[in-house]
Structures are given as C-alpha cells and as structure tokens.
Residue frames as qw, qx, qy, qz and C-alpha x, y, z in Angstrom:
[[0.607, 0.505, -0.039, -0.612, 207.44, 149.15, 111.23],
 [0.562, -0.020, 0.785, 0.260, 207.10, 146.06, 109.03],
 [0.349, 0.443, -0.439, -0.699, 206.55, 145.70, 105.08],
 [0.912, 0.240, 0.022, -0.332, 205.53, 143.18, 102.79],
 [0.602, 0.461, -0.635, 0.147, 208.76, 142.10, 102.19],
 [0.047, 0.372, -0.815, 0.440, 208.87, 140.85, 105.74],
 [0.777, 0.058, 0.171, -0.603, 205.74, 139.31, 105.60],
 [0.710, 0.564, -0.400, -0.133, 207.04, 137.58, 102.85],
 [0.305, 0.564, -0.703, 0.307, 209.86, 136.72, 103.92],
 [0.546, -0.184, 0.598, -0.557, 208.16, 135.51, 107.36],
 [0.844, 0.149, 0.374, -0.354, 205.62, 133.06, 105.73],
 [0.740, 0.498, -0.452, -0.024, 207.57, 131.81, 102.96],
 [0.190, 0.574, -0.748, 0.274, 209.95, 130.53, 105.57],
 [0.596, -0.068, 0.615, -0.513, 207.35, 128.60, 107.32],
 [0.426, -0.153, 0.884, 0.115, 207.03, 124.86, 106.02],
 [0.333, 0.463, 0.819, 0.060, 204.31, 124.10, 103.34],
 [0.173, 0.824, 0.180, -0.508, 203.66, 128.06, 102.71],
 [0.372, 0.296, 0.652, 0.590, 203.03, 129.33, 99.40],
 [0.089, 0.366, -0.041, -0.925, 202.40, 132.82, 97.73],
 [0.251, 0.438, 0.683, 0.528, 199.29, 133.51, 95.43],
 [0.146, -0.033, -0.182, -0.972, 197.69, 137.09, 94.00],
 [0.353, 0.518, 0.692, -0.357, 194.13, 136.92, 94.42],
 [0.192, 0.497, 0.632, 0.563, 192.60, 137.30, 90.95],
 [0.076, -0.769, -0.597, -0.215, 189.93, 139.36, 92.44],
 [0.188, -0.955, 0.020, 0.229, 192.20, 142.12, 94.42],
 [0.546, 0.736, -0.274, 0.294, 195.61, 141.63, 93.11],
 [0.165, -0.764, 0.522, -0.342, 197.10, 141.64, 96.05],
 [0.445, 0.367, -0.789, 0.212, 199.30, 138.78, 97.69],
 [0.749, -0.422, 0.164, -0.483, 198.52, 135.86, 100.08],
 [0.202, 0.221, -0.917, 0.264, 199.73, 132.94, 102.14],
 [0.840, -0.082, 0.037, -0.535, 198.54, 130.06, 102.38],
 [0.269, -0.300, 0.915, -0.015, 199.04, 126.37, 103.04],
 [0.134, -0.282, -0.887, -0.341, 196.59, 123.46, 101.31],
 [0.115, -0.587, -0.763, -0.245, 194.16, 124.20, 103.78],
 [0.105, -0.906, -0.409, -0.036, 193.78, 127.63, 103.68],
 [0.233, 0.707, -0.238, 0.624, 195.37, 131.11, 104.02],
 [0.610, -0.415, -0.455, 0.499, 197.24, 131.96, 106.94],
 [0.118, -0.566, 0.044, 0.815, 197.83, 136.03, 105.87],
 [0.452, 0.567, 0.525, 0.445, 196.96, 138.14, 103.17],
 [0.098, 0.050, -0.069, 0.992, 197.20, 141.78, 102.40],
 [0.045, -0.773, -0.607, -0.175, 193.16, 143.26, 102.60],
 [0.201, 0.255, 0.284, 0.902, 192.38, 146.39, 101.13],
 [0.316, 0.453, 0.472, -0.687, 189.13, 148.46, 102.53],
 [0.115, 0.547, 0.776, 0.293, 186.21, 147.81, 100.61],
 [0.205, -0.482, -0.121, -0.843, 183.74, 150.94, 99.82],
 [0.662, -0.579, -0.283, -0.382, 181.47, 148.92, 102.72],
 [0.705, -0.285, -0.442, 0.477, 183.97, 148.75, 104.96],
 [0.125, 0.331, 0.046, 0.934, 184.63, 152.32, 104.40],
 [0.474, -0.424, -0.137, -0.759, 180.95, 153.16, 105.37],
 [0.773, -0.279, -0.565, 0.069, 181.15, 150.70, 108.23],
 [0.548, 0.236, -0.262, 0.758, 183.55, 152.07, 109.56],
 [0.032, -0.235, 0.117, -0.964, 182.62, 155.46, 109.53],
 [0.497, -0.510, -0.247, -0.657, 178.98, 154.82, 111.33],
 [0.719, -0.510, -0.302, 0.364, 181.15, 153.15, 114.24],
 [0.004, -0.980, 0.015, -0.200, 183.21, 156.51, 113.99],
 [0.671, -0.390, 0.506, 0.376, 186.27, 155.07, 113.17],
 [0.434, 0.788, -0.330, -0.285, 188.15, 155.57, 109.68],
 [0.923, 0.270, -0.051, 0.270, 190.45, 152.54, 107.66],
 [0.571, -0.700, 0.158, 0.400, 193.83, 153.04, 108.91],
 [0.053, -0.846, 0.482, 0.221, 196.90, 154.63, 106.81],
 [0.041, -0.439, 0.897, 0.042, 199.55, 152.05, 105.31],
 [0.540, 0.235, -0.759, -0.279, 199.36, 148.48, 104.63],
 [0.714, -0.280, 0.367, -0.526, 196.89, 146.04, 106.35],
 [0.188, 0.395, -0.896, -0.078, 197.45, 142.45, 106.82],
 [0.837, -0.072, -0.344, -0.419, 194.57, 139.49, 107.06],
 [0.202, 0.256, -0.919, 0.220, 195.48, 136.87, 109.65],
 [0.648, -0.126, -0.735, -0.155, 194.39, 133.74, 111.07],
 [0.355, -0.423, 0.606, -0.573, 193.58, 133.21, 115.06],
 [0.178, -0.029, -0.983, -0.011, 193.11, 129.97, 116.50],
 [0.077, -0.537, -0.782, 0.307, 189.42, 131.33, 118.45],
 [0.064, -0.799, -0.431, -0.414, 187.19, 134.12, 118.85],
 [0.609, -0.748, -0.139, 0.226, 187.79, 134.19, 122.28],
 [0.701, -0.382, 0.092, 0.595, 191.59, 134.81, 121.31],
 [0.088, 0.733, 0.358, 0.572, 190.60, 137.48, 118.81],
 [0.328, -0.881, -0.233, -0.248, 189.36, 139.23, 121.42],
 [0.700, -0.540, -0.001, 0.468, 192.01, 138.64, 123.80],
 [0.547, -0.131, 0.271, 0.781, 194.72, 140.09, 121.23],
 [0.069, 0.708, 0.166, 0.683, 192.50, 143.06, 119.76],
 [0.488, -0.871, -0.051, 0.010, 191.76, 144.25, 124.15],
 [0.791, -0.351, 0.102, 0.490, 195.98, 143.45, 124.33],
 [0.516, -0.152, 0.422, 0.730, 197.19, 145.43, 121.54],
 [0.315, 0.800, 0.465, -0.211, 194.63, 148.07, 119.97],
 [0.125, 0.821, -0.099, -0.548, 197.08, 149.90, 118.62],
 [0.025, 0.374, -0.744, -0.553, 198.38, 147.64, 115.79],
 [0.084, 0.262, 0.954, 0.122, 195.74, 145.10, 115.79],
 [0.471, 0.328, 0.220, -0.789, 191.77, 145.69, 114.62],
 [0.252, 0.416, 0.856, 0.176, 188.53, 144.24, 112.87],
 [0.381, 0.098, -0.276, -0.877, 185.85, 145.61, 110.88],
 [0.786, 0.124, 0.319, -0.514, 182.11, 144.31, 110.64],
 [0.723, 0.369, -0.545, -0.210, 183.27, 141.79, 107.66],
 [0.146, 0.282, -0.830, 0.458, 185.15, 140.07, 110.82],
 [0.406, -0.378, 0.465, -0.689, 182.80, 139.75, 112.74],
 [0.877, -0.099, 0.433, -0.186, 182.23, 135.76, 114.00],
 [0.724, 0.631, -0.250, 0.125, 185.78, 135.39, 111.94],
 [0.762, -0.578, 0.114, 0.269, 188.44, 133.91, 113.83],
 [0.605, 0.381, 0.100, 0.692, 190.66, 136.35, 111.65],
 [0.293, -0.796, -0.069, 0.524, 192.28, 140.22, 112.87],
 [0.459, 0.801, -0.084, 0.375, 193.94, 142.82, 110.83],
 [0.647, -0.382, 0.007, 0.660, 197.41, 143.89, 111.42],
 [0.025, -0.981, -0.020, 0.193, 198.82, 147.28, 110.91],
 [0.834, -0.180, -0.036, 0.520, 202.20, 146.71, 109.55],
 [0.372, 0.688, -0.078, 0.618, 203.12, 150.24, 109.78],
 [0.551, -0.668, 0.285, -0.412, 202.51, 150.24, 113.71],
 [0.886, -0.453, 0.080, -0.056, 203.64, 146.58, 114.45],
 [0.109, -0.716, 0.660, 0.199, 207.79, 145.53, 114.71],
 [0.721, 0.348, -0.334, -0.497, 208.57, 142.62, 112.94],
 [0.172, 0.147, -0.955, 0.194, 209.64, 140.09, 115.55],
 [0.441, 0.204, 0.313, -0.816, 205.89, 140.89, 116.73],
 [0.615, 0.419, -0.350, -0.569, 204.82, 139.85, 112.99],
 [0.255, 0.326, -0.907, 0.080, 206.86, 136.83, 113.24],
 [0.280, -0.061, 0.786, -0.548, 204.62, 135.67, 115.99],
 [0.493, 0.312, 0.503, -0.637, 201.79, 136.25, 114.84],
 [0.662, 0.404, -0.550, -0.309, 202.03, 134.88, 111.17],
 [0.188, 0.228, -0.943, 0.151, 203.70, 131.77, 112.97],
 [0.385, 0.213, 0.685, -0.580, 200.66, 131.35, 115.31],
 [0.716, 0.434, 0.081, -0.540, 198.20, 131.77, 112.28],
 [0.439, 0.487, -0.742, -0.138, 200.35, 128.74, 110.63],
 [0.114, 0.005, 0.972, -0.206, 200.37, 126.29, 113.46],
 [0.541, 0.320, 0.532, -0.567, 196.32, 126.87, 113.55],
 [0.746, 0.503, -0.105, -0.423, 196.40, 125.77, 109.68],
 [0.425, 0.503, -0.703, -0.267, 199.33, 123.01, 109.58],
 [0.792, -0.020, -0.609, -0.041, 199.37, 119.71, 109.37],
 [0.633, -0.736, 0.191, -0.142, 199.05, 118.75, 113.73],
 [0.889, -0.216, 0.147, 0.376, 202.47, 116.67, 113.06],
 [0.466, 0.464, 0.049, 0.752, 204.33, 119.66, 111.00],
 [0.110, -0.812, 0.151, -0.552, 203.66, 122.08, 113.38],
 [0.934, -0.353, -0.035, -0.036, 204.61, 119.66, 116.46],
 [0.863, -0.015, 0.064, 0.501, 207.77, 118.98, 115.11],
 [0.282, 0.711, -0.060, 0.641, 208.38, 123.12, 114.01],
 [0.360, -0.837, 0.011, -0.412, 207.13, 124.22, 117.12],
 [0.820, -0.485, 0.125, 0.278, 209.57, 121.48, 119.28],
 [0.638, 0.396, 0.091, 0.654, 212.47, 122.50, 116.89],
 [0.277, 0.541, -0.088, 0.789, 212.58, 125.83, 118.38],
 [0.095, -0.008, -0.652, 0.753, 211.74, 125.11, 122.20],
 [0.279, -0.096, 0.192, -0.936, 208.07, 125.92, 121.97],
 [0.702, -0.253, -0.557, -0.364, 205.94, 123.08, 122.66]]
C-alpha cells in the first residue's frame, strides 16, 4: 500500500519536479514546466454517474492521476494490472490512468511516476537520469 507521502517523496526526487494545490480541488500535483506528471483526482458527481451506468463504483482510498507515454500503452497497463490501475469516461482518448495507491506497492509507484516523468522531461534530462541508473 502506498500514500501520498510516497508519492511525494517519489516525484519530488525526480529532477525539475515541483508540488502545486490545484486552486480548483485542493488537492496536490506534480509537475514539471511542461505539464503534470501525477496528481491526486477526486471523483466528480459525473464520474460517479459514469461509473455507475458501466456498473462499476469509484474505488475506496486515494487515487492518483498519471501520465502514459500512448494510448496503446494505456491499454497495455490497464489489460496488465486491473487491479490497481483504471480509467473513467473523462480518460477516455487521454494518454493518462488512475492508480490505486491503496492496492499498488511502492517500488511499483516508483515506476510508474518515473515513466510518467521521462514522457514529460526535457529528452536530454531524462537521457542522462535514465543512463545514471542503467536504464537506457
């Protein structure tokens, strides 16, 4: 089970990342210049009623907003991993997933925050992160 403090703690440690409250929910995001990479998202009332007319219900616990680098890989990682990962009609032609972080572990999290970073940093800052730690 992960928290917000390991979010935190995740994306703040990644180069260029920076914390801000959305005015409009209150709730905390990461982001880099160009663009978020995570964020907390709350169900909306219309997600609510989305939801429920696919006969499905807003999960429990704290949801998380990430980046993906495709659609295609969307897909790939909601068919891989249904039980922590999931979308909602607001998603939908959004190369972004929700995260569960009461279902997912937090070397998991790691990943995936890190992955939604490279797909927003600078192509020479993530080059040089990603060789720094064997993975290019």
């Amino acid at each position: 089970m992960a928290t917000l403090e390991d979010v935190r703690d995740i994306a703040l440690a990644l180069p260029g990342v920076s914390e801000r409250v959305n005015g409009h929910t209150g709730e905390p995001g990461w982001r880099l210049k160009t663009g978020h990479i995570a964020w907390i998202r709350g169900a909306t009332g219309v997600d609510r009623r989305q939801l429920a007319d696919l006969g499905r219900d807003w999960p429990d616990g704290p949801v998380l907003g990430v980046r993906v680098a495709s659609l295609e890989q969307k897909d790939e990682m909601l068919a891989a991993e249904p039980e922590i990962l999931f979308t909602i009609p607001h998603f939908d032609g959004y190369p972004g997933l929700l995260v569960r972080l009461d279902a997912i572990d937090r070397e998991r999290l790691a990943e995936i925050i890190a992955d939604a970073w490279v797909e927003r940093a600078p192509v020479l800052v993530a080059k040089r992160w990603l060789d720094e730690r064997g993975l290019a």
